[in-house]
C-alpha positions as CSV (number, residue, x, y, z in Angstrom):
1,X,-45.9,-66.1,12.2
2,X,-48.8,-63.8,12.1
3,X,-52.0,-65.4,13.7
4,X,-54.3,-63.6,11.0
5,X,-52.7,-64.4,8.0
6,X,-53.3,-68.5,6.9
7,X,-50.0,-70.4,7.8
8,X,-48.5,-70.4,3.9
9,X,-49.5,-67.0,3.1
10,X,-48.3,-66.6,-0.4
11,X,-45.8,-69.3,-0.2
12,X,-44.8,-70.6,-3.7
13,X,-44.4,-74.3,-3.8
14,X,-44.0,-77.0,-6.5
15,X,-45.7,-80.8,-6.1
16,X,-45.5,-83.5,-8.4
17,X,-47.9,-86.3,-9.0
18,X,-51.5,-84.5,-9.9
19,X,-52.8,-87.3,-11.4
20,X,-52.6,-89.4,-8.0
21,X,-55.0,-88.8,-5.4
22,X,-52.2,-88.2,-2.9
23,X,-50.9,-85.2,-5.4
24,X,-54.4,-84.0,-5.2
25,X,-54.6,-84.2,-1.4
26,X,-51.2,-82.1,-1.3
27,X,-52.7,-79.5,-3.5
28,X,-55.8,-78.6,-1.6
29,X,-54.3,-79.0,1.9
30,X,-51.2,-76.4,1.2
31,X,-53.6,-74.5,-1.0
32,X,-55.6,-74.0,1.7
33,X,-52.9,-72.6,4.2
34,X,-52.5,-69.9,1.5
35,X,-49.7,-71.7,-0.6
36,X,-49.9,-70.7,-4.2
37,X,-49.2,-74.3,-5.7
38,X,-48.1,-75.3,-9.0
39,X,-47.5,-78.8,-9.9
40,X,-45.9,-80.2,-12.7
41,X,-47.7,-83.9,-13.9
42,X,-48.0,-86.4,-16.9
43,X,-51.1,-85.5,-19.1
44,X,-51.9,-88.3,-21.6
45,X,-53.9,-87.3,-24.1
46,X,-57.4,-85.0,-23.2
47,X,-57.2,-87.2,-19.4
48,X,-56.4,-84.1,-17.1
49,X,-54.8,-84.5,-13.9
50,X,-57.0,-84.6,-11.2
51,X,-54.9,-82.1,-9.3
52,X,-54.9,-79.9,-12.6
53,X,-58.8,-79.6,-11.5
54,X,-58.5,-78.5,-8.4
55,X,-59.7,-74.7,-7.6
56,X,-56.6,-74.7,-5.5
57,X,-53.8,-75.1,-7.9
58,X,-52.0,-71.7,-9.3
59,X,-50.1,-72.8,-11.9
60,X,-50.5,-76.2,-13.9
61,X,-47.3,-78.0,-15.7
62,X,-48.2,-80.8,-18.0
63,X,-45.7,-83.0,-19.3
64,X,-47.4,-84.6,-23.1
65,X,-44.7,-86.9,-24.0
66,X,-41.2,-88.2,-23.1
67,X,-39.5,-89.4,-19.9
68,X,-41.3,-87.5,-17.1
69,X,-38.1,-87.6,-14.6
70,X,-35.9,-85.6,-17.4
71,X,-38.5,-82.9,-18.1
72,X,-38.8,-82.8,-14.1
73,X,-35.1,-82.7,-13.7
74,X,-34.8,-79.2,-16.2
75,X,-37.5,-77.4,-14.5
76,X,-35.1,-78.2,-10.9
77,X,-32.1,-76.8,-12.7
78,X,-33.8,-74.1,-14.9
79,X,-36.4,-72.6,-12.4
80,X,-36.0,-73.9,-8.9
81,X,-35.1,-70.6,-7.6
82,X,-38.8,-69.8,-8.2
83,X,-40.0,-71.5,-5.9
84,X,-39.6,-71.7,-2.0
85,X,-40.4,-74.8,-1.1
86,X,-39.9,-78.4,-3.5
87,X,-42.2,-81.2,-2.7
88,X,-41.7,-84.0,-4.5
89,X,-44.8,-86.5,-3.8
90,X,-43.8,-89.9,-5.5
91,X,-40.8,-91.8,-4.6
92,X,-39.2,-91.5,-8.1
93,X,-39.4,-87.9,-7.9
94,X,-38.2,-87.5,-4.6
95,X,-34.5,-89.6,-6.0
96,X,-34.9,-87.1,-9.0
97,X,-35.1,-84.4,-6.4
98,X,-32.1,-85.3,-4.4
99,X,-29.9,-86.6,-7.2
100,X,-30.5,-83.6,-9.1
101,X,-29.5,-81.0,-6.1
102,X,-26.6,-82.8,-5.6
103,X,-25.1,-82.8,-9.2
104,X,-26.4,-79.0,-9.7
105,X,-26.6,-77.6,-5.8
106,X,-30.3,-76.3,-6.5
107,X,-30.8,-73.6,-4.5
108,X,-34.5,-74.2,-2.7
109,X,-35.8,-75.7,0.3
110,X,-36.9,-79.4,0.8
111,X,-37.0,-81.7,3.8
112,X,-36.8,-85.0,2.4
113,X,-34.7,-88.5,3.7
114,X,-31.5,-89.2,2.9
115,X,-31.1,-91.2,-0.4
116,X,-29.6,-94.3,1.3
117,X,-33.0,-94.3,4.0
118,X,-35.0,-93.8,1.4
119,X,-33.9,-96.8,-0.9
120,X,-33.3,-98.8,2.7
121,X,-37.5,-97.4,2.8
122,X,-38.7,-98.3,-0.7
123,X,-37.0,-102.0,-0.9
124,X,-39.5,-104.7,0.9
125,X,-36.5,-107.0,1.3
126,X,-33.9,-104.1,2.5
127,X,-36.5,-103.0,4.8
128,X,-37.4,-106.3,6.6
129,X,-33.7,-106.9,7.0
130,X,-33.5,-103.7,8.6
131,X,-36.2,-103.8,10.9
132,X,-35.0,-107.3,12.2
133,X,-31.8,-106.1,12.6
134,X,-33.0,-103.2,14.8
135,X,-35.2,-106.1,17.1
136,X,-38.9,-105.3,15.6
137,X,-41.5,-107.9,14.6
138,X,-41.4,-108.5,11.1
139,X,-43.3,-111.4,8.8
140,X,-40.8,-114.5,7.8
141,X,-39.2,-113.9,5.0
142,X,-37.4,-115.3,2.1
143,X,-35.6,-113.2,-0.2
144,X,-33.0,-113.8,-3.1
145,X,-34.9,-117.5,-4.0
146,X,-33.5,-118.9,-7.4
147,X,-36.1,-120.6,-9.8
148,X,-34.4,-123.6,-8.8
149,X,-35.1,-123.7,-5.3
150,X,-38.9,-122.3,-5.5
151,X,-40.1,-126.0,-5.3
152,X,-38.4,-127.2,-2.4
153,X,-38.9,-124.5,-0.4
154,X,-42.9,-124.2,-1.7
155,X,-43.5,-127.2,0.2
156,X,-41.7,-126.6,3.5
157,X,-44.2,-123.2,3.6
158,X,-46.9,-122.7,5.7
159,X,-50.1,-122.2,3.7
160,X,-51.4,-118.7,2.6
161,X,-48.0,-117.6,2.0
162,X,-47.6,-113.6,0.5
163,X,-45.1,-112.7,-2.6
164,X,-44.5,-109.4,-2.9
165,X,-42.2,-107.0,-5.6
166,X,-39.3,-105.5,-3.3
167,X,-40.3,-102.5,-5.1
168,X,-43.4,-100.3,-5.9
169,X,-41.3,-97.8,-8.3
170,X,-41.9,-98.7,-12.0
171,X,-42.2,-96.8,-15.2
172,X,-46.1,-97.0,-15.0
173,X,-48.0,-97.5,-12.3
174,X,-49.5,-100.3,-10.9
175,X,-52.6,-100.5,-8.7
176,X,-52.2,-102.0,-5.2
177,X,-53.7,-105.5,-6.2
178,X,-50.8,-105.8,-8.9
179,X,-47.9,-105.6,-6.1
180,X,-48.6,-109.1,-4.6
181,X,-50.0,-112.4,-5.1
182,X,-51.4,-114.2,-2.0
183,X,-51.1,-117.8,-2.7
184,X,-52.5,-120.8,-1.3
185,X,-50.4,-123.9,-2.0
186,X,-47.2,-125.1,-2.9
187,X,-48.4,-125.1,-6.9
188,X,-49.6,-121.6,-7.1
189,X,-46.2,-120.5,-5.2
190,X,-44.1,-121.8,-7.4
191,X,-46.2,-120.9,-10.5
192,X,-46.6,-117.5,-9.4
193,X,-43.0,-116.7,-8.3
194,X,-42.2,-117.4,-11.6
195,X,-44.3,-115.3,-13.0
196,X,-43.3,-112.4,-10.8
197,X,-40.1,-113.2,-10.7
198,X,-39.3,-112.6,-14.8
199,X,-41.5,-109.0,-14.0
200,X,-39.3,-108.0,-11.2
201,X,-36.2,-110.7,-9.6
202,X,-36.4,-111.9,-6.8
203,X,-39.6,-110.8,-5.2
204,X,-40.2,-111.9,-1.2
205,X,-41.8,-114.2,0.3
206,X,-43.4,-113.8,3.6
207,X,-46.1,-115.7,5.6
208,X,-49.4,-114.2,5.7
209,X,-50.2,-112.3,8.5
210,X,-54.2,-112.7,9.9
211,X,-55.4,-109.8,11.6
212,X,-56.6,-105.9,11.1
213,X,-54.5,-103.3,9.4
214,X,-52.7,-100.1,11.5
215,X,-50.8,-97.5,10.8
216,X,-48.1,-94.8,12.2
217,X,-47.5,-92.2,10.6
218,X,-44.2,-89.2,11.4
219,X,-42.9,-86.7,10.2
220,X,-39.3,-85.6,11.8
221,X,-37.8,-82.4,10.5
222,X,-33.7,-81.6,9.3
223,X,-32.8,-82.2,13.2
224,X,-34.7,-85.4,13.4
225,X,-37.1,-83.8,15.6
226,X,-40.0,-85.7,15.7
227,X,-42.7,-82.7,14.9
228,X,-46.1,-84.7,13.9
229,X,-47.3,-88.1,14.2
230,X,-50.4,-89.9,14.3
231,X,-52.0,-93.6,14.1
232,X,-54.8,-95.2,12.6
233,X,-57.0,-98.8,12.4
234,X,-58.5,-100.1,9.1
235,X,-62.1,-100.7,8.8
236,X,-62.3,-102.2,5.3
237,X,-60.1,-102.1,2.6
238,X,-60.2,-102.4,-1.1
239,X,-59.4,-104.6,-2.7
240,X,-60.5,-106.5,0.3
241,X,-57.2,-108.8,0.4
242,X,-54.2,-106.0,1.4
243,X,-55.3,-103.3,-1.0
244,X,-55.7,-99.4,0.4
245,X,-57.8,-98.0,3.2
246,X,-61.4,-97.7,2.4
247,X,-62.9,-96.9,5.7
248,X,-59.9,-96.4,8.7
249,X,-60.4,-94.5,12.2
250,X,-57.9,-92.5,14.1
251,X,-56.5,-94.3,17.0
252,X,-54.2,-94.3,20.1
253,X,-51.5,-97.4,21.1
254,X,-48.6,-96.2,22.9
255,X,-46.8,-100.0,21.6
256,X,-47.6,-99.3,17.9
257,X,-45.7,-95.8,18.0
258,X,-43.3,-96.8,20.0
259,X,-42.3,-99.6,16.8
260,X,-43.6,-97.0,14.6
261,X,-40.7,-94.4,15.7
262,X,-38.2,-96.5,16.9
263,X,-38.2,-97.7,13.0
264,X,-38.3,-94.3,11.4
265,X,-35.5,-93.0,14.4
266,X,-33.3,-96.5,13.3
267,X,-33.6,-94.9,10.0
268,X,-32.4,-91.2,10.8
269,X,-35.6,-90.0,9.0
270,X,-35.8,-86.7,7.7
271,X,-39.1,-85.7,6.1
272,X,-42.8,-87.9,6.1
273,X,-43.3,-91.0,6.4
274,X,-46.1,-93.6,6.7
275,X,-45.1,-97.0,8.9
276,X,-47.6,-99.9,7.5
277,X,-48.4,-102.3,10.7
278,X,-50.8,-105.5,10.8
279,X,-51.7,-107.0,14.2
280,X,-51.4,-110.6,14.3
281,X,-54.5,-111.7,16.4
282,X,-53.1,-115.2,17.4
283,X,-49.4,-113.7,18.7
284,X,-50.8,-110.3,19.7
285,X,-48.1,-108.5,18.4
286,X,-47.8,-105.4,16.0
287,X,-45.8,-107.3,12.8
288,X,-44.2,-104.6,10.5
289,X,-45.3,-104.6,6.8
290,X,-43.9,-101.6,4.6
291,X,-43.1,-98.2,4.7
292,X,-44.9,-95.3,2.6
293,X,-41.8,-92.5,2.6
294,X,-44.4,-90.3,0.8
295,X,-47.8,-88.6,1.4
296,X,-50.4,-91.8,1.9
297,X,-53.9,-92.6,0.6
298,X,-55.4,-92.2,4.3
299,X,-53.7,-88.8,4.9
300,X,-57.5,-87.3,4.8
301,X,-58.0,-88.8,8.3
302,X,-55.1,-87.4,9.8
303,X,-56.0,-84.1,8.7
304,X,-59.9,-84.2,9.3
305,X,-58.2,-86.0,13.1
306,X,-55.9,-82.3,13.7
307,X,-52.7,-83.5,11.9
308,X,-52.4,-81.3,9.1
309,X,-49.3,-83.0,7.6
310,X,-48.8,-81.3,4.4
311,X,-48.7,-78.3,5.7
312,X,-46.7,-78.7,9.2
313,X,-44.0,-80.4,6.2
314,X,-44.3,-77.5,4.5
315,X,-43.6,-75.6,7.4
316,X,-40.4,-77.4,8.6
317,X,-39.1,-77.4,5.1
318,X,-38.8,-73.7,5.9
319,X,-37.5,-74.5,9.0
320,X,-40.0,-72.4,11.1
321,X,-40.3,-73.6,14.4
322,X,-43.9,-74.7,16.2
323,X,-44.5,-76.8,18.8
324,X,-45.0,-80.7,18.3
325,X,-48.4,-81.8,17.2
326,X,-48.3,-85.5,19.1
327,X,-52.0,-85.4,20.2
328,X,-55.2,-85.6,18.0
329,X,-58.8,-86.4,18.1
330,X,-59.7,-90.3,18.7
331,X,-62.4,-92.4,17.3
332,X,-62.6,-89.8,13.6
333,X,-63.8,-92.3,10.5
334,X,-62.9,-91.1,7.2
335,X,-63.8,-93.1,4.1
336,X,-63.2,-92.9,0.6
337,X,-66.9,-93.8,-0.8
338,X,-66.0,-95.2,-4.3
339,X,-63.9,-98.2,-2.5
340,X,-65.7,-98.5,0.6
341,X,-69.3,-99.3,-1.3
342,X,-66.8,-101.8,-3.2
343,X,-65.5,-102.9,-0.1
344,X,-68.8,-103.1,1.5
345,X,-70.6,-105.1,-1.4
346,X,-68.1,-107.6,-1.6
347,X,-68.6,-108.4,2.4
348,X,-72.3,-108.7,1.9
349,X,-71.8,-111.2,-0.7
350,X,-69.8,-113.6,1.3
351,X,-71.9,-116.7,2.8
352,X,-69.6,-116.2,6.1
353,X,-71.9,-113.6,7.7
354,X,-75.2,-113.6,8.9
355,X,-78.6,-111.5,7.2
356,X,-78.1,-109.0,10.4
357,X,-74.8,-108.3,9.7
358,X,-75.7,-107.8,6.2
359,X,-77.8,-105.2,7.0
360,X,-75.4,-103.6,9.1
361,X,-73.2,-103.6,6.6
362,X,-75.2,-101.9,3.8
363,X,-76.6,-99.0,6.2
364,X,-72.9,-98.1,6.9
365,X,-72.9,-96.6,3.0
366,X,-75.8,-94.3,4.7
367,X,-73.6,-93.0,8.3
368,X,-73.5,-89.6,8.2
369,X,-71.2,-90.1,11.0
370,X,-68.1,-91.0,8.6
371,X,-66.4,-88.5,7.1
372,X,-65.6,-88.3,3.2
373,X,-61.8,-88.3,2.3
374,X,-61.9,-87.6,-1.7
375,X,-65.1,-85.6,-1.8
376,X,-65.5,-82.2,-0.7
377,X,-67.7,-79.4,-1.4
378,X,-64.8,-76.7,-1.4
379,X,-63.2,-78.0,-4.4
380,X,-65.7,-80.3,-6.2
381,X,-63.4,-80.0,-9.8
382,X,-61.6,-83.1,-9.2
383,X,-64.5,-85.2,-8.1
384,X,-66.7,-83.7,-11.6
385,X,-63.6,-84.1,-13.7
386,X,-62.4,-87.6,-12.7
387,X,-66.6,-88.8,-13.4
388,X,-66.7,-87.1,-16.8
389,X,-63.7,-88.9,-17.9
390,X,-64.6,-92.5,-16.9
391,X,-67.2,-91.8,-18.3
392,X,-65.8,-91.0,-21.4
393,X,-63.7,-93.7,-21.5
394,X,-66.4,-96.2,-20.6
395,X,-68.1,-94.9,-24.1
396,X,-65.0,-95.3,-26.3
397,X,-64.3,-98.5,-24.5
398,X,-68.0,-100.0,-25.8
């Protein structure tokens, strides 16, 4: 490569997903390497994309109406040789992706998992079987409960107790808060496995796991070369029961790769990935959550931390060779300030913590120490866009 040109000099490359945040992030990261980036995306009604905003995007693609996957599916078959590089974002598009190279034998580049590792990946239950199997911590788990047995086994449960959808791949999307119910006796068990249940069978059940949030994250390329990874800690989150990172640091634990990697290697994992940890205070052990096989909400930090994921994928999708990037700087914060003043407002509102604390609290909204994640100067469309049009919606809404 030549050292003066930007890494994706001119590189033509289609994403999905600009109306996600982690579409967004894709665009400005491989638009910034020099990629020229088009993406194709829903648009419903006047509600632009958020990616369609950004100054780095080339070429926008709006899908107005119809199944999204078979309007992504003809643009593979009919113009894939235009592009070099296909990087699908969301787990439906990735199967669209893979499915659709294999009945037609697109000819383009992509380094994505195999479809059997992906589904293993994307399934809660699949992936806690799998994990156990392979001897890493995971929460205990029911799976496969009929509506006759919810009762007797709600009372033989330890009390808060997590049900969770084995899936996050719908036909709309759902915020993070929708994916799980934490409940609290045996009632609201059964009462709310029901209720999940006739939305998605059989969801999980798992005991609740006390303790701060971590994550791995990989990305291994067609050999299964590990070529990036990375860890972080959560600060806050929002919501504040198991929704996304707010505030999250870059970190260092030689035990959480090691589960981190020997999952993803158990796997054979081609492509990105994001390993979802929580540390369970009383056992001090790393207990295995989920796995994000796609770009993640936190990927920001990584980036701001050295780990420039979208583009080192980009790079082995090509398969150009570079050396490993397994080091990066400690101790970065990165927050996302929409959730984390959320975040931070609902900890100053609980009784539990004293008026210093408090205080603390509130002048953390004020640290010019912690890095923005959504917000940047360089490409400011997004951030205008997305305020104009809650906005707008607010006034129709009244």
């Amino acid at each position: 490569m030549n050292k003066n040109k930007p890494p994706l000099d001119g590189v033509k490359i289609l994403t999905t997903d600009p109306e996600k945040r982690i579409g967004l992030y894709a665009i400005r990261y491989l638009g910034r390497a020099g990629a020229k980036v088009s993406s194709i995306g829903e648009q419903n009604g006047s509600k632009v994309p958020l990616g369609f905003l950004s100054k780095y995007l080339e070429t926008a693609i709006p899908v107005k109406g119809g199944n999204f996957l078979i309007h992504l599916k003809n643009l593979l078959i009919e113009h894939s040789r235009e592009y070099q590089i296909i990087d699908p974002i969301d787990i439906s598009k990735m199967l669209c992706v893979l499915d659709t190279d294999k009945e037609f034998n697109l000819n383009c580049n992509y380094l994505l998992p195999r479809r059997d590792s992906l589904v293993i990946a994307n399934n809660k239950e699949l992936l806690t079987r799998h994990a156990f199997e392979v001897g890493l911590n995971c929460p205990k788990t029911f799976s496969q409960v009929s509506l006759d047995d919810i009762k007797d086994l709600s009372t033989e449960l330890t009390y808060p107790s997590i049900i969770k959808f084995r899936g996050d791949e719908r036909e709309t999307h759902w915020s993070p808060e929708d994916r799980y119910s934490i409940v609290l006796s045996p009632d609201k068990l059964e009462s709310e496995y029901r209720r999940m249940h006739y939305i998605e069978k059989y969801p999980i059940i798992q005991e609740y796991i006390r303790g701060p949030g971590f994550g791995y994250f990989a990305l291994f390329d067609r050999n299964r070369n590990l070529k990036a990874q990375f860890c972080h800690k959560r600060i806050r989150e929002y919501p504040v029961t198991g929704g996304p990172s707010s505030c999250c640091e870059s970190f260092h634990d030689s035990e959480l790769i090691q589960a981190g990697k020997k999952l993803m290697e158990s796997l054979e994992w081609t492509g990105l990935a994001m390993v979802e940890f929580k540390f369970d205070e009383a056992r001090k052990q790393y207990f295995i959550i989920e796995i994000n096989p796609r770009y993640w909400g936190s990927l920001p930090l990584a980036v701001l931390s050295g780990v420039n994921f979208p583009v080192l994928h980009a790079l082995s999708s090509l398969d150009i060779n570079y050396n490993p990037v397994l080091d990066y700087k400690k101790g970065v914060k990165v927050r996302f300030l929409d959730r984390d003043v959320r975040s931070i407002i609902h900890h100053i509102l609980r009784n539990n913590r004293s008026f210093a604390e408090k205080v603390r609290l509130f002048l953390e909204i004020f640290n010019p120490l912690i890095k923005e994640g959504f917000i940047t100067l360089d490409d400011i469309g997004p951030v205008l866009g997305r305020r104009i049009f809650k906005s707008s919606e607010t006034r129709i809404a009244s």
